[in-house]
C-alpha distance (Angstrom), angle and dihedral (degrees) to the residues before:
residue distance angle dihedral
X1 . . .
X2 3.80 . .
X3 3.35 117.1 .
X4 3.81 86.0 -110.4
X5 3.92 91.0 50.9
X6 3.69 87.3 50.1
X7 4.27 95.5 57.9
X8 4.16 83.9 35.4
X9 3.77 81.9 63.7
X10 3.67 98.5 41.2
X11 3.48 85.1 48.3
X12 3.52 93.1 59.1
X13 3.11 102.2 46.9
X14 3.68 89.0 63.2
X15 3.91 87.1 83.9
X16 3.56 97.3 71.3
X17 3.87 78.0 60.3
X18 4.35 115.1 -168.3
X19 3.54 144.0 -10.0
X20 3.39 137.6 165.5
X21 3.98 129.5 -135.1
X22 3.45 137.8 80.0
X23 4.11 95.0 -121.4
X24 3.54 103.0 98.8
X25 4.24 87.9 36.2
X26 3.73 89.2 56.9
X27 4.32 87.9 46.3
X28 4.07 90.1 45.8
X29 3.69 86.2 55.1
X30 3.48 105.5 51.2
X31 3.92 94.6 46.5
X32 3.70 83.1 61.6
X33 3.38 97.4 58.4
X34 4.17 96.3 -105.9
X35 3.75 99.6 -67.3
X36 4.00 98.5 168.8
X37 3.87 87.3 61.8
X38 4.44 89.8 60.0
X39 3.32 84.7 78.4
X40 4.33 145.1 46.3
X41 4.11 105.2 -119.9
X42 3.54 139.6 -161.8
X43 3.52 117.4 -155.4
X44 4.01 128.4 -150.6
X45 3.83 125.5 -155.9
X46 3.88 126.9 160.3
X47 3.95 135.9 117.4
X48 3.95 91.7 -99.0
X49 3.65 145.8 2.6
X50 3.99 87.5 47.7
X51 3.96 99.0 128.9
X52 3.98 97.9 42.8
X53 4.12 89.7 41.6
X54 3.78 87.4 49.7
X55 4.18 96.1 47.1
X56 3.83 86.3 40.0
X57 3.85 98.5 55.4
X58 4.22 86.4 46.7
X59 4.09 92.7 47.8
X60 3.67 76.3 53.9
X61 3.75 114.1 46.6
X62 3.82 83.8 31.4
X63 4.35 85.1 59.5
X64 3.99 88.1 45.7
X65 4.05 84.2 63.0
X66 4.13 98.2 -100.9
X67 4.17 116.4 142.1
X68 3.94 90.9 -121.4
X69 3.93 139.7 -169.4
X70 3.47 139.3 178.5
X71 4.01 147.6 -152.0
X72 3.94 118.8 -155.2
X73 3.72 133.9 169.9
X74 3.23 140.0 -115.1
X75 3.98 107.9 18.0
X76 3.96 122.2 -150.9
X77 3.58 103.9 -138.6
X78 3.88 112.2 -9.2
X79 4.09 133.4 31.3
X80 3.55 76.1 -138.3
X81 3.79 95.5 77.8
X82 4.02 91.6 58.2
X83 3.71 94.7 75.5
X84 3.95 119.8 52.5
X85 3.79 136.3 168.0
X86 3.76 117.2 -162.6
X87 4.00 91.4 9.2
X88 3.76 85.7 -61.1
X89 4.04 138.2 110.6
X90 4.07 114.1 -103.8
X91 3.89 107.5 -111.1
X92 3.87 110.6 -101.0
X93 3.56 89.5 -103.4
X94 4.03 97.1 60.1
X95 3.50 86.8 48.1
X96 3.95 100.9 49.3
X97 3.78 92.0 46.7
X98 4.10 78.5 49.5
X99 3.39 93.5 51.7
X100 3.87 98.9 45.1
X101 3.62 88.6 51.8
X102 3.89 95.9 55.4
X103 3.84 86.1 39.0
X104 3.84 87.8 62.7
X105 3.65 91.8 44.3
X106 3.64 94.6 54.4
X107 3.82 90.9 50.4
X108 3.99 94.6 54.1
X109 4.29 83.3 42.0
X110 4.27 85.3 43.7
X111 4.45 91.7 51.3
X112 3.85 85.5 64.5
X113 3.76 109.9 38.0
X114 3.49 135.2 79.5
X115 3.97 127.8 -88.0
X116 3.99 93.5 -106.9
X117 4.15 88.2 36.0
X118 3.96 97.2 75.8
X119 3.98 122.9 150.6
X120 4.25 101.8 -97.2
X121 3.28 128.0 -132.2
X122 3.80 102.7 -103.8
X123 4.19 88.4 42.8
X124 3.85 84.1 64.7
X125 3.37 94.5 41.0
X126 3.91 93.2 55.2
X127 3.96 94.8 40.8
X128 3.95 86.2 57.5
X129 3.91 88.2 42.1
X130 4.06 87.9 54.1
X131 3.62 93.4 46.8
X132 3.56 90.4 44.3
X133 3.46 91.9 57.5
X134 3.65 102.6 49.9
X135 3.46 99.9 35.3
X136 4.32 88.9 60.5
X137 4.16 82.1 47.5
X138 3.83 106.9 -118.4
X139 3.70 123.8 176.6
X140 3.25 100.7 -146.0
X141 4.33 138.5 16.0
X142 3.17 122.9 -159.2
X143 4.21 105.6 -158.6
X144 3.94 128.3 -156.0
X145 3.37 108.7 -142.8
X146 4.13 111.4 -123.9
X147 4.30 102.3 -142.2
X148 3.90 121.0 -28.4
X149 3.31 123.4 -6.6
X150 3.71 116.1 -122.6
X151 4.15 99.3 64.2
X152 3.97 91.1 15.8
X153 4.44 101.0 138.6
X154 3.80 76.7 -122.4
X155 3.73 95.8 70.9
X156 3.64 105.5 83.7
X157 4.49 91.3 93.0
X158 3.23 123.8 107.9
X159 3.56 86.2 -136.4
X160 3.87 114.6 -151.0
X161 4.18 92.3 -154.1
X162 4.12 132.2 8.0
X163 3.71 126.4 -145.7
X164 3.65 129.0 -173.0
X165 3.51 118.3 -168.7
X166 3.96 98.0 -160.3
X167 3.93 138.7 -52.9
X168 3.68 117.0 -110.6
X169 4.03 123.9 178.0
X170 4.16 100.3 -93.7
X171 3.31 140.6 122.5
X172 4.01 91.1 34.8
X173 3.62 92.6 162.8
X174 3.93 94.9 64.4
X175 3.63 102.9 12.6
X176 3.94 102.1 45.8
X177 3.78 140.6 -101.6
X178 3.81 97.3 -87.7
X179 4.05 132.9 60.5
X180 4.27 84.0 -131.3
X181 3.90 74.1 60.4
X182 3.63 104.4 49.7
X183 3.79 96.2 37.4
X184 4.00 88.1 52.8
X185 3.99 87.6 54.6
X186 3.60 99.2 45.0
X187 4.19 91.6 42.2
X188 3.98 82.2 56.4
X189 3.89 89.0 96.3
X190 3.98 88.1 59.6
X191 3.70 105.7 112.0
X192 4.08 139.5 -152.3
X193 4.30 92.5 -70.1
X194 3.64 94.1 -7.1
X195 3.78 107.2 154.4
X196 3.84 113.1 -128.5
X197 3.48 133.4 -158.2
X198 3.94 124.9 -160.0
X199 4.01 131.9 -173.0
X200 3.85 116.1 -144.6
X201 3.94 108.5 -48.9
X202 3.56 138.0 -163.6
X203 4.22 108.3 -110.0
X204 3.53 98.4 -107.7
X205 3.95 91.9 55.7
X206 3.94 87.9 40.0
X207 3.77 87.1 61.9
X208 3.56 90.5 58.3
X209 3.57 99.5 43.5
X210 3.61 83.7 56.2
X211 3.81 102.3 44.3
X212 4.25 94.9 45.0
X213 4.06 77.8 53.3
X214 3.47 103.1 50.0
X215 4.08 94.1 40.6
X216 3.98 91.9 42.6
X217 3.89 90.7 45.2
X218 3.73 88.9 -125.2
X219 3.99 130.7 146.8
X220 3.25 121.6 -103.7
X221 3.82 126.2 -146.5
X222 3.72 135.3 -179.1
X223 3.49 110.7 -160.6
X224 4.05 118.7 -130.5
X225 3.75 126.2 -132.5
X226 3.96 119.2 -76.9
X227 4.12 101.2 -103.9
X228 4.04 116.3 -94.2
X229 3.21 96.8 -103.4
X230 3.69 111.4 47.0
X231 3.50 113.6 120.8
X232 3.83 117.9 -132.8
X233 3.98 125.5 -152.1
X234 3.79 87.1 -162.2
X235 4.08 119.0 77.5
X236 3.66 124.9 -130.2
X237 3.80 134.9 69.2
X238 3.85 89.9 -113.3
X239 3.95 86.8 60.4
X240 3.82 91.8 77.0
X241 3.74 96.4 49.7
X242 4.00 86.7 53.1
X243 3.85 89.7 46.4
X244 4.07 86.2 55.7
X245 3.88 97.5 56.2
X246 3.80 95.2 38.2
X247 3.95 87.9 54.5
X248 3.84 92.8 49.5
X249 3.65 84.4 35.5
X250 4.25 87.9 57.7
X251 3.98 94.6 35.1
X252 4.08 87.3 53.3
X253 4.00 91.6 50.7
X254 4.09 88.5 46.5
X255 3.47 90.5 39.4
X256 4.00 93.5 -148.0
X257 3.92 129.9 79.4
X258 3.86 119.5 -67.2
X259 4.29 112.2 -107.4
X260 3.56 103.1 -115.2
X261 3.76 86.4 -129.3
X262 3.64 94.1 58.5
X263 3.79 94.4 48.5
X264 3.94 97.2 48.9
X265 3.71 87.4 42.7
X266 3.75 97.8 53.7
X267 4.13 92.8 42.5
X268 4.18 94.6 44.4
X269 4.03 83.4 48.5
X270 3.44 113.5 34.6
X271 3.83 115.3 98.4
X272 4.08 124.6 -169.8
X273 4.13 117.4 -148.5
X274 3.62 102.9 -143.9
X275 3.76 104.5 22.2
X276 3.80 118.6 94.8
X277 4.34 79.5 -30.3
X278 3.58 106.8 179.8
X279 3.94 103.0 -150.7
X280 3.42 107.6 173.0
X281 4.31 135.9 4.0
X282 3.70 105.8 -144.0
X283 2.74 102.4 69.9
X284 3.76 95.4 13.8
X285 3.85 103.7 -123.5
X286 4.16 119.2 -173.0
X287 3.77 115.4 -172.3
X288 3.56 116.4 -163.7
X289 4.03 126.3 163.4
X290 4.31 99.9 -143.1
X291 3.91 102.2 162.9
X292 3.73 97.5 176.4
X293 3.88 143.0 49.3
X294 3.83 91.9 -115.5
X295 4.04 81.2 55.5
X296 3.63 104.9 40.7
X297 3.76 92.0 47.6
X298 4.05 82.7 58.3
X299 3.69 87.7 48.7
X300 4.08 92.1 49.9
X301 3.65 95.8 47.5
X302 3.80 89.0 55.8
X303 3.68 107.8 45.6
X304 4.02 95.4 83.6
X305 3.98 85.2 62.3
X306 3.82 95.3 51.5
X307 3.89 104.9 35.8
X308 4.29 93.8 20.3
X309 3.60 108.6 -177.0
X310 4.39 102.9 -6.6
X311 3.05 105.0 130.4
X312 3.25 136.3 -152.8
X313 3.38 103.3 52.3
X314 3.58 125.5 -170.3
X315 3.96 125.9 -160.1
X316 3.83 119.1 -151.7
X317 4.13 104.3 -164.5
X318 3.36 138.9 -175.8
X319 3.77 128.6 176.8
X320 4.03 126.1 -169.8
X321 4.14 106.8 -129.9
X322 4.40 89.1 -103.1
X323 3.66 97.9 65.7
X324 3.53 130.3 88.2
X325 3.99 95.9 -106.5
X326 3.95 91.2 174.5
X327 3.62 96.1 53.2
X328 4.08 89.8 42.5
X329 4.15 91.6 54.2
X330 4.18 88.2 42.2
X331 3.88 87.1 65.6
X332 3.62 100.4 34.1
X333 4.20 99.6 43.0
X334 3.71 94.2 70.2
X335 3.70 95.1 54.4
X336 4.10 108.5 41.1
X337 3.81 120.2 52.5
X338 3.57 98.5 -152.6
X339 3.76 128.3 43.2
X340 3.99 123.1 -164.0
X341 3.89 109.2 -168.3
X342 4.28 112.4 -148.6
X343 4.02 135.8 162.0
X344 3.24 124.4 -145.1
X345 4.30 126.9 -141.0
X346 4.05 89.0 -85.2
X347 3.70 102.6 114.6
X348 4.10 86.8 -140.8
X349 3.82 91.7 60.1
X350 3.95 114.4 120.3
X351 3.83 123.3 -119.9
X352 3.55 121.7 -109.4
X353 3.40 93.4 -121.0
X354 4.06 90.6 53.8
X355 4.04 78.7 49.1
X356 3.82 93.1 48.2
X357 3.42 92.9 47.3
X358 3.81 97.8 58.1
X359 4.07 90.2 51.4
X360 3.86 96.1 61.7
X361 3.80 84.5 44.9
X362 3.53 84.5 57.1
X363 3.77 96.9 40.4
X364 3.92 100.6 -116.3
């Protein structure tokens, strides 16, 4: 494969659309010979904060002299971006050799399952991320989970330490109606004495936390806030609680204190596409992917500290048709004075009419 054959065929895949279970995960895997198990893993679930916990814990461990690699979802431009080694992208070779290699796997897994009971899109993805991995020799990979937890593709490590960043109401279709629900599927990939490590949570998902600990004998840690005056490369407020559990995250996995060196290094270098992004000056232009209220309220608490006074500023949204699009606008109105409404190519992406609609119900 080319490396455009390789995201033609990820592409396609993306018909077949998404299916839980870890079945055809656990097949992929062992036609590849086992890759997730060449190296130790950490693996990241939560509601928000994923991405920049994940690339923080790897500036990290990479500063603390570990070969390191990574797996993030979604990408912005390339599928290329979602698997690093050494805090940078795999060259489109490595990953189209990746690619073809899960490709073939999925084929052999394909020949014996049913019609409906195809290899998805992000389970091929993840198989060529795994082999990926192992095959360029890193010590350690730490994995964002995709959506959930328990039957997330992603879920097939035998994950050395578990983080999760927070529990926010999403996903109620697959994950359940409550937080208690959502924190018990995402605290699925919590093994016998794994050692977890949790952010600030709401009580109902701080009961969980607590119970999967106690019945899976596993340590519990609550992270502490990142010291005063550490100095962050990435913008935002909500950067510096991330920073916190990946460096508790990091210490638990070396099981020794962080150098200082290390830490300020990784937090004063460490840049997150996506988050707070600043793409261009004039005009200033911030990108930032928030797909939640939880998330956009982070985003709208920070603006004032990356554009201060500018004024006016203009917001150019678009929401896919699962989120909650109301409660997204309700934290974003008060802060911007103009609102553009767009949709991008995803076939799930909601009009701007739909969009427009919800702001006069909100009074914006």
């Amino acid at each position: 494969m080319t490396f455009r054959q390789a995201e033609e065929y990820l592409l396609g895949l993306e018909l077949f659309g998404m299916r839980f279970g870890l079945d055809r995960m656990h097949r992929l895997m062992t036609v590849l010979g086992l890759p997730q198990r060449r190296f130790a893993s950490i693996h990241v679930v939560g509601s928000n904060g994923k991405s920049s916990t994940v690339r923080f814990i790897a500036a990290i461990l990479e500063r603390h002299g570990l070969r390191t690699g990574s797996y993030t979802s979604p990408h912005l431009r390339s599928f290329r971006e979602r698997i690093e080694v050494g805090e940078t992208p795999i060259s489109e070779a490595d990953f189209a050799a990746a690619v073809e290699r899960a490709a073939h796997a999925a084929e052999l897994v394909d020949r014996t399952a049913e019609p409906d009971d195809r290899v998805t899109q992000f389970e091929a993805l993840t198989a060529a991320a795994y082999h990926a991995l192992a095959r360029r020799g890193v010590e350690v990979a730490v994995i964002e989970a995709g959506l959930g937890g328990r039957y997330d593709a992603t879920n097939v490590i035998p994950s050395k330490v578990q983080v999760l960043t927070g529990v926010s109401l999403e996903h109620t279709r697959w994950l359940g109606p409550t937080l208690a629900d959502i924190a018990g599927e995402k605290l699925a990939v919590v093994p016998v004495q794994g050692t977890l490590v949790t952010g600030a949570l709401d009580p109902e998902s701080l009961a969980v936390a607590e119970r999967v600990a106690r019945v899976r004998h596993a340590q519990l840690i609550a992270a502490q806030a990142a010291p005063a005056e550490l100095s962050l490369r990435a913008a935002g407020g909500f950067q510096r609680t991330n920073f916190a559990l990946a460096a508790a995250a990091a210490e638990a996995f070396l099981g020794r204190p962080l150098e200082p060196a290390g830490r300020e290094a990784a937090a004063a270098e460490t840049l997150v596409p996506g988050r707070l992004e600043v793409v261009t000056e004039r005009p200033l232009t911030v990108l930032d992917g928030a797909h939640n209220p939880s998330g956009a309220r982070a985003l709208a608490e920070s603006l004032d500290s990356v554009l201060g006074e500018r004024r006016p500023r203009v917001a150019v949204i678009g929401v896919l048709d699962d989120k909650d699009a109301a409660g997204m606008l309700e934290a974003l109105l008060p802060r911007v004075d103009r609102i553009i409404f767009t949709r991008s190519q995803n076939p799930r992406s909601l009009s701007p009419a739909t969009l427009t609609t919800l702001e006069e119900k909100l009074g914006g």
